[in-house]
C-alpha positions in Angstrom: -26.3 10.9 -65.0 -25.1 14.3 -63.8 -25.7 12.9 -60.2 -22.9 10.4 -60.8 -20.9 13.3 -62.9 -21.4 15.4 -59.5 -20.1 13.0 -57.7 -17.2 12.2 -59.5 -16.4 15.7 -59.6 -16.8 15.9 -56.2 -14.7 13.1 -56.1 -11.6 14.2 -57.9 -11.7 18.0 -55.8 -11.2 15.8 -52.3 -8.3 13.7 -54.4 -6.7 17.2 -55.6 -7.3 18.7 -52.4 -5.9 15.9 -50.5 -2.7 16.3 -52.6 -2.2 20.1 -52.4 -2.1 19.4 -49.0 0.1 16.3 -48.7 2.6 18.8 -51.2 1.9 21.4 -48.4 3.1 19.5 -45.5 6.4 18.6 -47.6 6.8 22.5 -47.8 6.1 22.9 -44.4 8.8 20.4 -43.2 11.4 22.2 -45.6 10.4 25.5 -44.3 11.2 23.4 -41.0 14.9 22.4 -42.3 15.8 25.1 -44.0 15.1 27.2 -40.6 17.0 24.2 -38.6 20.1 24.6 -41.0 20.2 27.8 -41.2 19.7 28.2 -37.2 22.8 26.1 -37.2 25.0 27.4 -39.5 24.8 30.5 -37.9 25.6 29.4 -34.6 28.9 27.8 -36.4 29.3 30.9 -38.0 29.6 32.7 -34.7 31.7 30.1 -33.5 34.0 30.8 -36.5 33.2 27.3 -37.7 31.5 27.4 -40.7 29.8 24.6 -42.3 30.6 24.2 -46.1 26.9 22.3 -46.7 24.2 24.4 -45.5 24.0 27.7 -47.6 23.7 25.4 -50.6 21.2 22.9 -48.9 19.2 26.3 -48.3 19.0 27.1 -51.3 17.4 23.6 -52.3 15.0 23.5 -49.7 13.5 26.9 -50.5 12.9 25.4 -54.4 11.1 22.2 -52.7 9.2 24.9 -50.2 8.3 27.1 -53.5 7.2 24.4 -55.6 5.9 22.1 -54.0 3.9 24.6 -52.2 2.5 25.7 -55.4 -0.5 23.5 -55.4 -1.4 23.9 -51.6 -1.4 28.1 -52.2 -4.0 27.5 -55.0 -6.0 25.6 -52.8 -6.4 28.4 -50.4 -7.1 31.0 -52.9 -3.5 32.2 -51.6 -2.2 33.3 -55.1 -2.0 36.8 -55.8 -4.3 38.8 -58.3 -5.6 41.4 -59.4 -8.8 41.7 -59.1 -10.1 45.4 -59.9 -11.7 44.8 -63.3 -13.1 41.8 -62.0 -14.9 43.5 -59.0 -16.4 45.8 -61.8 -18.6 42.9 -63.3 -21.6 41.0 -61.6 -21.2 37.5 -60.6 -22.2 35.7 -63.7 -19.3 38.1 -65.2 -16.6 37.2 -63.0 -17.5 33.8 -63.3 -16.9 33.7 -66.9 -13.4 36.2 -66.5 -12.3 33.5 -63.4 -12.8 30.3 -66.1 -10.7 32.7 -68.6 -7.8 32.9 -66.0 -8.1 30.0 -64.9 -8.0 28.1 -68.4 -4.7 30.5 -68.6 -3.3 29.3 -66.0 -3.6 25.8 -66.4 -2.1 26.1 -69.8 0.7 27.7 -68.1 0.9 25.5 -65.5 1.0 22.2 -68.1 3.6 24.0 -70.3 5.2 24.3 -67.0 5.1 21.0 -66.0 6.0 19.4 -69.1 9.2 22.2 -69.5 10.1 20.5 -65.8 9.6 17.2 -67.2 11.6 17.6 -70.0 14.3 19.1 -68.1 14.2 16.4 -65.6 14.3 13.1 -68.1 17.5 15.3 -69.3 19.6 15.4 -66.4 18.1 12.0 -64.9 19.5 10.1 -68.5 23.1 12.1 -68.6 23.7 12.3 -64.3 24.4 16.1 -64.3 25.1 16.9 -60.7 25.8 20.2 -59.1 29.2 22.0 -59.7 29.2 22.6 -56.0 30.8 20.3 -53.3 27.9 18.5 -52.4 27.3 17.6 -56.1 23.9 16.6 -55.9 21.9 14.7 -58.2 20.3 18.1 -60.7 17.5 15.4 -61.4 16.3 15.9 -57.2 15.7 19.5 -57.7 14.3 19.4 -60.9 11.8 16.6 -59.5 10.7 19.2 -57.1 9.5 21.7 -60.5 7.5 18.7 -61.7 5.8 17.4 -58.7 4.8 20.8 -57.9 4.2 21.5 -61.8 1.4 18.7 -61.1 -0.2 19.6 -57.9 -0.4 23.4 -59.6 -2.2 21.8 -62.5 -4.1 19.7 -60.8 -5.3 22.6 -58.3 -6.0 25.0 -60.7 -8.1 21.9 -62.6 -10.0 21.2 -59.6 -10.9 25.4 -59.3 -11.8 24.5 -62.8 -14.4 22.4 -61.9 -15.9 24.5 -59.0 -16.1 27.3 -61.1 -18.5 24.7 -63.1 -20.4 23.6 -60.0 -20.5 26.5 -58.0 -20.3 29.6 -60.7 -17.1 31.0 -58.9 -13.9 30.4 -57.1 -12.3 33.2 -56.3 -13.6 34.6 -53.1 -14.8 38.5 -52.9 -13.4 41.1 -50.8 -16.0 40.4 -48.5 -15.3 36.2 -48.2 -11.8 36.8 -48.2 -9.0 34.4 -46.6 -6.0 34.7 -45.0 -3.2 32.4 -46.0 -0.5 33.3 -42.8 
């Protein structure tokens, strides 16, 4: 029996993983975009030909990049903390203080997601739209904070669950990563 749980834990980390990173790769194309129109704009700028589109499309993609990046950066541990109290303890310690903060974030990251979801059923049923020129769809954005809302949850679920298996998740000084 706790075979198959194993491996249906293992299971759904490979799932969550391969999402974080499937979000990830959508951030790294907008990080992509946003660089291409703002590369562009600038050049128009200096040209004395403004565009009227791209400050605002900016500003979208970097919400997309944030958001939907959310769930790749948990992945890789690339989150900041705090971890000075923690260091104090020995590992069976930290392992209890990283399923504390991580059961905190995951209720953050649901309310989160469900704020998102509420926000986006709201402007999907009425159309609101930007007040800009472009007037885009507020519902596009706001799909962004839930999609990311979910691969955030679902990342710091599956750090759940290797906290369960493995006794801890958040890497030591000495096992650290870097994210750039």
């Amino acid at each position: 029996m706790s075979s198959t749980l194993g491996r249906a834990a293992g299971l759904v980390v490979r799932t969550v993983d391969a999402l974080g990173w499937l979000g990830g790769q959508f951030a790294n194309l907008g990080i992509w975009l946003l660089t291409a129109f703002v590369t562009y704009d600038v050049a128009l700028r200096t040209l004395a030909e403004p565009t009227l589109w791209a400050g605002e499309v900016s500003v979208y993609l970097m919400l997309a990049i944030a958001f939907l990046g959310a769930g790749a950066t948990q992945a890789v541990d690339g989150h900041f903390r705090v971890t000075f109290v923690r260091d104090m303890f020995p590992p069976r310690g930290r392992a209890v203080l990283d399923v504390i903060s991580l059961l905190l974030a995951l209720v953050f990251a649901l309310i989160f997601t469900w704020g998102a979801y509420t926000l986006l059923s709201f402007s999907w049923m009425l159309d609101l739209r930007t007040s800009t020129i472009l007037q885009v769809p507020l519902w596009i954005m706001q799909a962004c904070m839930f999609v990311g809302g979910i691969l955030l949850s679902l990342a710091t679920l599956r750090d759940l669950i290797r906290v369960a298996r493995e006794g801890s998740v958040v890497a030591d000084e000495a096992e650290g990563i870097d994210v750039i």
